[in-house]
C-alpha positions in Angstrom: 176.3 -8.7 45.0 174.9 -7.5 47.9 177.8 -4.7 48.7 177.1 -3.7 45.0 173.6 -2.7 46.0 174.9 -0.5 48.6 177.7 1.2 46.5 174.4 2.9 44.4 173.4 6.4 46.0 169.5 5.3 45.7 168.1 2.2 45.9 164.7 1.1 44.4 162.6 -1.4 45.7 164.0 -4.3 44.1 167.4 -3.6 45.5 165.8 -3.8 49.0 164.1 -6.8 48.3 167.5 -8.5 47.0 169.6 -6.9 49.8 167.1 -8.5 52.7 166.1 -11.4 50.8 162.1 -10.8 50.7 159.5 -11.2 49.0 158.2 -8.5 46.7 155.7 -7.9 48.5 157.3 -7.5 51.3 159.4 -5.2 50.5 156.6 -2.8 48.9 154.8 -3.3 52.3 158.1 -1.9 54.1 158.7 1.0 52.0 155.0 2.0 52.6 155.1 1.5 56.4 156.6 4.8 57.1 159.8 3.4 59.0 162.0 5.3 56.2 161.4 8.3 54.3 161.0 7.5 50.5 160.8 9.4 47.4 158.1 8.8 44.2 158.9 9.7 40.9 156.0 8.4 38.8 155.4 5.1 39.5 158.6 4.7 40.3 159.9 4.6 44.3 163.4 5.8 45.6 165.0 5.6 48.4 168.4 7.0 49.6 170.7 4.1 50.8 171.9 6.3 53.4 168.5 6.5 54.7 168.5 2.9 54.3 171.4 1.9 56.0 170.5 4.1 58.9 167.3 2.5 59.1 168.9 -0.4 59.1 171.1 0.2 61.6 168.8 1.4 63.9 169.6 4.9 64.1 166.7 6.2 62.4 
């Protein structure tokens, strides 16, 4: 399930939250930390995995 996650090309909060296995919570308070850029549309917040994964990976 988790690879399935990553196959999208943007990932919303709950697919970060299901891919670290957090809290909701959590995961809105890591999105808003500035670590990785992110995108709003509405109420609604994207992020690119590729972003992600860098992140991630360390190479931010």
């Amino acid at each position: 399930m988790n690879q399935d996650i990553l196959n999208k090309p943007v990932l919303d909060v709950e697919d970060i939250q299901k891919y670290l296995g957090i809290g909701k919570r959590q995961s809105y308070e890591l999105v808003h930390s500035g670590e990785f850029h992110f995108v709003k549309i509405g109420r609604r917040i994207k992020i690119s995995t590729e972003v992600f994964l860098k992140w991630l990976n360390g190479s931010n």
